[in-house]
C-alpha positions as CSV (number, residue, x, y, z in Angstrom):
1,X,-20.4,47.6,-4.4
2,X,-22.0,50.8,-3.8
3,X,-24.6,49.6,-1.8
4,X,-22.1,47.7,0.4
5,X,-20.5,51.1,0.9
6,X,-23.6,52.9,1.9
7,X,-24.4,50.5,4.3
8,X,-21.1,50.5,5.7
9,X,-21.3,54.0,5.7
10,X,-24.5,54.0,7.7
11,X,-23.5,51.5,10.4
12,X,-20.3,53.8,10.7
13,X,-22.7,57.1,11.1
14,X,-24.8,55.5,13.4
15,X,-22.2,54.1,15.8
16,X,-21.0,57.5,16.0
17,X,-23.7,59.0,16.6
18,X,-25.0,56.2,19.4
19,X,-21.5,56.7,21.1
20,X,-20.3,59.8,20.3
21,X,-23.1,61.4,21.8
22,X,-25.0,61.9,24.7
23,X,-24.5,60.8,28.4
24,X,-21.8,58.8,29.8
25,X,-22.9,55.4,30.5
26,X,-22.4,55.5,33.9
27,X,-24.9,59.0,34.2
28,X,-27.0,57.8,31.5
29,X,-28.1,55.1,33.7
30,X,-28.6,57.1,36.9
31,X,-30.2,59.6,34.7
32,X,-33.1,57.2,33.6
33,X,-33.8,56.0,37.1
34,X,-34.9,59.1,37.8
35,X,-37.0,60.3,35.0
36,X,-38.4,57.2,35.7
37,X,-39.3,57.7,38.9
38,X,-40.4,61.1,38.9
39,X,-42.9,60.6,35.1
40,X,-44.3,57.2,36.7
41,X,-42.9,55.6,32.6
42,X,-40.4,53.8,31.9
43,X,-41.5,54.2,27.9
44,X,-39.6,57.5,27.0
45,X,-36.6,59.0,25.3
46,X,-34.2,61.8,25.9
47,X,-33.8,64.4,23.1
48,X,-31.0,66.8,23.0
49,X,-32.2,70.3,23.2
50,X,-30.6,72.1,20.1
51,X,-30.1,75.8,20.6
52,X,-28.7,78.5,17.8
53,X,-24.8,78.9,18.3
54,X,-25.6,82.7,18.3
55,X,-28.3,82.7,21.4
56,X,-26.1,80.1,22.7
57,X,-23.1,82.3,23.4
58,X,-24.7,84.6,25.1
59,X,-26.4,82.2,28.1
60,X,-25.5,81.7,31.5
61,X,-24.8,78.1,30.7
62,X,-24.2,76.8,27.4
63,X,-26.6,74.1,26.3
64,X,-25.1,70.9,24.5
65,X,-25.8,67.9,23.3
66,X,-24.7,66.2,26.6
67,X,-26.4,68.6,29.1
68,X,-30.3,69.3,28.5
69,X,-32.8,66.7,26.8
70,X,-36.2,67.3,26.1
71,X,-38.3,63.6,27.9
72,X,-40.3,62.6,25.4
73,X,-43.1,59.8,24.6
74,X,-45.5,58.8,22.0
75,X,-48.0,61.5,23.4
76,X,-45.5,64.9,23.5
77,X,-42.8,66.5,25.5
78,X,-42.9,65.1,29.3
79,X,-40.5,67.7,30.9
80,X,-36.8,68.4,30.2
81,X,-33.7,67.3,31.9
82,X,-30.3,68.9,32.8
83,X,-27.3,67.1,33.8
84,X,-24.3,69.4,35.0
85,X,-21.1,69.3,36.4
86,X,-19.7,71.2,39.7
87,X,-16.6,71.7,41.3
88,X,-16.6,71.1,45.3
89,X,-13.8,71.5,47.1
90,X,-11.1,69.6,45.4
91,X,-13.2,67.5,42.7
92,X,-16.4,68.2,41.1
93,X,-19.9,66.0,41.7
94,X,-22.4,65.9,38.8
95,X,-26.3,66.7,39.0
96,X,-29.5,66.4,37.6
97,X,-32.5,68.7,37.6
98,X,-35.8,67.8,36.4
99,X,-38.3,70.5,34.8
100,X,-41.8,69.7,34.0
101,X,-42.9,70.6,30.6
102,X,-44.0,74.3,31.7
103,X,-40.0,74.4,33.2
104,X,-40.2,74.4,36.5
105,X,-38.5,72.2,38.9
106,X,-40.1,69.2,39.8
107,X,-36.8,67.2,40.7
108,X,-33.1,67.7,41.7
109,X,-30.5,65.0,42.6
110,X,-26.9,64.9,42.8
111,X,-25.9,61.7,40.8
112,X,-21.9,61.0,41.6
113,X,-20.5,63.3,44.4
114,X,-16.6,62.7,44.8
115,X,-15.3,64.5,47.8
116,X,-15.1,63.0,51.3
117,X,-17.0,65.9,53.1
118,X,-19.9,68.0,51.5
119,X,-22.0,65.1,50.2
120,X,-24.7,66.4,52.4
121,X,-26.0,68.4,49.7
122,X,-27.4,65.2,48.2
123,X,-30.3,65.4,51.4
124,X,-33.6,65.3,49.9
125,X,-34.6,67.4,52.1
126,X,-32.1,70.0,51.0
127,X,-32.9,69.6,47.4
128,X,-36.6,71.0,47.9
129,X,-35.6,74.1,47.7
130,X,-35.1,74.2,44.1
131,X,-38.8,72.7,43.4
132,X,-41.0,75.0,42.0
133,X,-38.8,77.1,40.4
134,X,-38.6,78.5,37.1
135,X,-36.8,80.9,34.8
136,X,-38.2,83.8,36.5
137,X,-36.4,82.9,39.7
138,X,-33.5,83.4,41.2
139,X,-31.7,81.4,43.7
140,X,-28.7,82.3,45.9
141,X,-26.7,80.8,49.0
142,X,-26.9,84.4,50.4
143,X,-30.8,85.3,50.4
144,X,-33.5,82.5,49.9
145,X,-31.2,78.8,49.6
146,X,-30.3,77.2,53.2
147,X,-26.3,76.9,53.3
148,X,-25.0,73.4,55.2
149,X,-22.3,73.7,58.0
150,X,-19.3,71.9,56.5
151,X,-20.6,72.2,52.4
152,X,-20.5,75.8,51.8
153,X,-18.5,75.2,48.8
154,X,-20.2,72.3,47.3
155,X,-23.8,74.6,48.3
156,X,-22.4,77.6,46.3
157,X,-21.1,75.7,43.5
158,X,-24.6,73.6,43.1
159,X,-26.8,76.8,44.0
160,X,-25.1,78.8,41.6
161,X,-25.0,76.5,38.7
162,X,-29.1,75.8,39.3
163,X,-29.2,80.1,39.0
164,X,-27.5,80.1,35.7
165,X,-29.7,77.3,34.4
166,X,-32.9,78.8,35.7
167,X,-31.5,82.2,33.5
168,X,-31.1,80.0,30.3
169,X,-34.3,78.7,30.7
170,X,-36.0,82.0,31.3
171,X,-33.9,83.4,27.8
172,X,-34.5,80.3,26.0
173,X,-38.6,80.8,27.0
174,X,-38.6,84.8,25.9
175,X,-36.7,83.7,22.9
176,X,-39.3,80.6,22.0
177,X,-36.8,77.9,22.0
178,X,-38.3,76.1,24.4
C-alpha cells in the first residue's frame, strides 16, 4: 500500500512539474526551432535559470521559471534563452533573445506578434541590432536602435524590454549567478 502511494505520489509530482512549468506549448515549440537553428543541435535541453528571491527583486526584469533557460547538452552550457512578453499598441507580442554562453546576443526573434500594424519589427534585418550585445550595453530607441515609421510603440516596447534584460544579465554576471 505504501508503495502504491509513493508511486502515485510521484506520477502526481511529476505531472505537475512537466505541466506546471515552463513554456506554453505553443512558445515552447517556436522556441526550439530556433535554438535549433541557431546551435546547429537538435540534442539539447532548456534549464530554468534559478536566481535568489533577494537579488531577484532588485533586477530590471525578474527572472522565472518561464522566462530564461540555460541550453544545455551532454558537453556544458550552450548559451541561454529569454522569452518575454511586450505590449504594442493595443495587445502584446512575445520574443525570444538568444545569448551565447559568454551572454551576448547571438539571436532575437519575435515569436507571436498580435496587432494588425507594427509587425515590422519581426524584419531580420531589424533585429541585428541587438547582436553582439551584452550586459555592458545599453540600447535605446533614442540614441543607437533604428526606430520603424508606423511601429514606434511596438520598437519602444521591444528595445526597452532587451535594455532591462541586458541590465539583469550584466547584475546577474557581477553577482556570479550566471
Amino acid at each position: 500500500m505504501l508503495k502504491k502511494i509513493r508511486i502515485t505520489g510521484f506520477l502526481m509530482a511529476t505531472a505537475f512539474m512537466v505541466l506546471g512549468f515552463g513554456l506554453p506549448k505553443n512558445l515552447q515549440n517556436r522556441v526550439n526551432k530556433e535554438v535549433e537553428k541557431v546551435f546547429n543541435t537538435s540534442v539539447f535541453t532548456l534549464k530554468s535559470v534559478s536566481v535568489p528571491n533577494g537579488v531577484n527583486a532588485s533586477l530590471p526584469t525578474k527572472i522565472t521559471s518561464e522566462n530564461f533557460f540555460a541550453v544545455k547538452t551532454d558537453t556544458g552550457v550552450l548559451g541561454y534563452v529569454f522569452v518575454e512578453n511586450a505590449p504594442s499598441k493595443t495587445a502584446t507580442f512575445d520574443f525570444l533573445l538568444v545569448f551565447d554562453k559568454d551572454l551576448s546576443i547571438v539571436h532575437s526573434k519575435v515569436l507571436i506578434y498580435r496587432e494588425e500594424y507594427g509587425g515590422e519589427i519581426g524584419s531580420k534585418r531589424w533585429l541585428r541590432q541587438f547582436n553582439g550585445k551584452n550586459g555592458k550595453d545599453r540600447v535605446s530607441h533614442e540614441t543607437n536602435i533604428d526606430g520603424i515609421s508606423g511601429a514606434t510603440i511596438s520598437v519602444r516596447s521591444m528595445t526597452d524590454a532587451i535594455d532591462d534584460i541586458l541590465q539583469t544579465v550584466g547584475i546577474l554576471q557581477v553577482k556570479n549567478i550566471l
